[in-house]
KEVO-456326 format. One record per residue (C-alpha): residue in three letters; x, y, z. Coordinates in steps of 0.1 Angstrom, whole numbers, padded with zeros to 4 digits, always signed. Layout:
N
ALAXYZ...
***
This chain:
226
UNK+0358+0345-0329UNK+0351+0343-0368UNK+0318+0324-0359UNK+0288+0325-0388UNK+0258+0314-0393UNK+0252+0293-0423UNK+0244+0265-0444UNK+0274+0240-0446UNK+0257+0220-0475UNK+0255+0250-0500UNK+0283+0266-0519UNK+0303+0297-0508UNK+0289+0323-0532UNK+0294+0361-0534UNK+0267+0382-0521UNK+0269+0417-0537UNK+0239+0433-0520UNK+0236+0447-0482UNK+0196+0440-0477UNK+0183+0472-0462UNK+0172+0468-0422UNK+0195+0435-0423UNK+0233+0450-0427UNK+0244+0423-0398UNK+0227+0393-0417UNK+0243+0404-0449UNK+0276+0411-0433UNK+0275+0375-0421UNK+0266+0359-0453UNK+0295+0376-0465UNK+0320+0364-0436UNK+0307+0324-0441UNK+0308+0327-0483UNK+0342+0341-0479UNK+0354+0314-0459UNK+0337+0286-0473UNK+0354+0297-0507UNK+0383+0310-0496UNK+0398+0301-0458UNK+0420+0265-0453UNK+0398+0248-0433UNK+0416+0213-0411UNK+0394+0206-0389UNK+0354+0196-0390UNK+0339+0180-0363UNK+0302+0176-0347UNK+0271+0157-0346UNK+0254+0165-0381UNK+0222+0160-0388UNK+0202+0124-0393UNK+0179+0130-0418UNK+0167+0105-0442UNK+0142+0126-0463UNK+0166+0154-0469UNK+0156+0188-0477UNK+0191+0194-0491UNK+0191+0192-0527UNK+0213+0217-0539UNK+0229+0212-0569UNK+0269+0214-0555UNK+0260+0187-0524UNK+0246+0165-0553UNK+0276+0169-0573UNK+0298+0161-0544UNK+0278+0129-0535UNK+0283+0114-0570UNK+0314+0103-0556UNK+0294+0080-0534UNK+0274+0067-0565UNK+0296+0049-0587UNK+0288+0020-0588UNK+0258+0015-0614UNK+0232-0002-0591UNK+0237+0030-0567UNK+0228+0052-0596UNK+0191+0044-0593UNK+0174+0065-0568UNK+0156+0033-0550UNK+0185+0018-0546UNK+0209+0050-0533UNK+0180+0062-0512UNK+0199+0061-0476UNK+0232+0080-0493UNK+0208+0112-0493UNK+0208+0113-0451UNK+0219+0142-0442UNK+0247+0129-0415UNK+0262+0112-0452UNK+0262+0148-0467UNK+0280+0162-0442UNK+0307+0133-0439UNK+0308+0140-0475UNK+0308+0181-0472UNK+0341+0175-0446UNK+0357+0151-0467UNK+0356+0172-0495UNK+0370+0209-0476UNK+0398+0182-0462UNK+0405+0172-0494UNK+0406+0203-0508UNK+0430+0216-0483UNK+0450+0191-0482UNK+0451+0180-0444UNK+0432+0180-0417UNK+0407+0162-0390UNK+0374+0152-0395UNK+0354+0141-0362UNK+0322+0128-0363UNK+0295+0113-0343UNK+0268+0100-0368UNK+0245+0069-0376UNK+0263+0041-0375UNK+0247+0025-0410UNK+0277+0033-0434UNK+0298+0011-0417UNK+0287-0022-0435UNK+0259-0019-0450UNK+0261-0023-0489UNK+0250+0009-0502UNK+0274+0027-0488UNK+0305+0008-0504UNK+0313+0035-0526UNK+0311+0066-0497UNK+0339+0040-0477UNK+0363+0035-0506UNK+0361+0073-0514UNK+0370+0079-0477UNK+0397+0053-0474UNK+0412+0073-0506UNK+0411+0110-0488UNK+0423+0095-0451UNK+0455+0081-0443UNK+0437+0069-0410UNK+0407+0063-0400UNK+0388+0055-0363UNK+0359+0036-0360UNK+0345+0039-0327UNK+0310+0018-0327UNK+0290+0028-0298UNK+0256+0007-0309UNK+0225+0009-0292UNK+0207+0003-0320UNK+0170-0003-0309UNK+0156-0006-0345UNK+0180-0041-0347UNK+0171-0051-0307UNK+0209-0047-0303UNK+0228-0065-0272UNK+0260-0067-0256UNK+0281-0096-0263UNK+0275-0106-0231UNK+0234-0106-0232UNK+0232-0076-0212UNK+0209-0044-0225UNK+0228-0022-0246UNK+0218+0014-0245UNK+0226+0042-0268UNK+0244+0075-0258UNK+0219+0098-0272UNK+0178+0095-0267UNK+0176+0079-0302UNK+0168+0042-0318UNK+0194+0048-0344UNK+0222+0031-0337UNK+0258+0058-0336UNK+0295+0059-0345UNK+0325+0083-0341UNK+0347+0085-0370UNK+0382+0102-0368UNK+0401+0106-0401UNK+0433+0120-0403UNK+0447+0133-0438UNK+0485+0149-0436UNK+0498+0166-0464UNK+0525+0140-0472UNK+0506+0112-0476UNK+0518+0080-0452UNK+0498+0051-0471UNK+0520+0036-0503UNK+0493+0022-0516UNK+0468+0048-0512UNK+0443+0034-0491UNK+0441+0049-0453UNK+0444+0023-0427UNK+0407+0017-0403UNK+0416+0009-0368UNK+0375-0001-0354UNK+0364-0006-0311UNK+0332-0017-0299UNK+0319-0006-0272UNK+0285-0019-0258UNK+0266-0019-0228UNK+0247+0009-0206UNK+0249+0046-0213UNK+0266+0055-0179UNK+0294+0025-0190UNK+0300+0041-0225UNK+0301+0076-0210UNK+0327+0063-0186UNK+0348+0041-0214UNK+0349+0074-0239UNK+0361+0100-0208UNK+0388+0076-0197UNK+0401+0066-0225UNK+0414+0078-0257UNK+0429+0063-0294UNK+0459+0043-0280UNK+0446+0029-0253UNK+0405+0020-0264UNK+0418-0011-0280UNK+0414-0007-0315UNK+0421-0034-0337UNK+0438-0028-0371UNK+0409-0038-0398UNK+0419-0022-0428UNK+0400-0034-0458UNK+0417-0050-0488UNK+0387-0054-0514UNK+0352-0049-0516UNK+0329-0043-0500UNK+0354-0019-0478UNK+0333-0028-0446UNK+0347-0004-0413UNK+0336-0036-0393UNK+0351-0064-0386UNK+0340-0092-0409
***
């Protein structure tokens, strides 16, 4: 099946050595180096990692999240603090193999901060510049903000978390569709109990959730609805 073991937030480097005792671990370090370097790669999906105190620090994840630090008051590290998550270094890992490839899928369920929230301006203009479409698929629930429904009703989050999640889809083809470079954001809500949002998600999918066209123009880029 081609399946490794391995650290998606560190670079694909060459191991030279077989450790003694460990030929299969070494073997394996080999297989996921090679294709991290090496191997197309179109598709990335998954529930990464929330983490807001990162442990990944290498220096090729930092390089790539520069990207996501342009602007200068997200250069100082009080203020780019929440762009170290780990969920945001993985959007960022997948965006970059995409990019790199040249097409592809990325498919995410992650904390659904990045959406609006200011300090992530610069990760959504580097995204709407790699995607030529882009899902937003708000599923809420966020406890830590007392989230609920429209309609005053509880609203409860898929997972057994506070945080508050979101599926992104973003489509890249190789010929880009977008004249003016920027991928369109199609966005859905969807509130209410767990069971409800369980149901919505199996019976539905992208052309029939109700997704409204809400493609940015200028800053701040939000992937909500203003």
């Amino acid at each position: 099946l081609g399946v490794y073991l391995t650290n998606s937030l560190e670079e694909g480097e060459r191991v030279e050595q077989t450790l003694p005792f460990a030929r299969w671990l070494s073997e394996e370090a080999k297989g996921a180096n090679t294709i991290k370097r090496d191997t197309p790669i179109m598709c990335v999906i998954g529930n990464p990692p929330y983490s807001g105190h990162s442990s990944n620090k290498g220096a090729w994840i930092e390089s790539l999240m520069a990207d996501y630090k342009v602007s200068p008051e997200l250069k100082r590290p009080a203020q780019a603090k929440w762009l170290s998550d780990d969920y945001v270094k993985f959007i960022r890992f997948a965006q970059h193999m995409i990019d790199k490839n040249g097409e592809g899928v990325l498919g995410f369920i992650t904390n659904h901060s990045y959406l609006d929230n200011a300090t992530f301006v610069d990760m959504r203009r580097s995204l709407l510049r790699t995607f030529d479409a882009i899902y937003i698929i708000d599923l809420h629930g966020n406890a830590t903000k007392n989230e609920e429904s429209p309609d005053g009703q509880p609203d409860t989050n898929v997972f057994d978390i506070r945080q508050g999640v979101a599926i992104i889809i973003g489509i890249r083809k190789r010929h880009r569709q977008n004249a003016n470079g920027i991928a369109s954001v199609r966005h859905v809500d969807i509130w209410g109990a767990r069971a409800t949002k369980y149901e919505r998600l199996w019976s539905s999918n992208l052309i029939d959730a109700g997704l409204a066209d809400i493609t940015p123009s200028e800053i701040p880029w939000n992937f909500k609805p203003i």
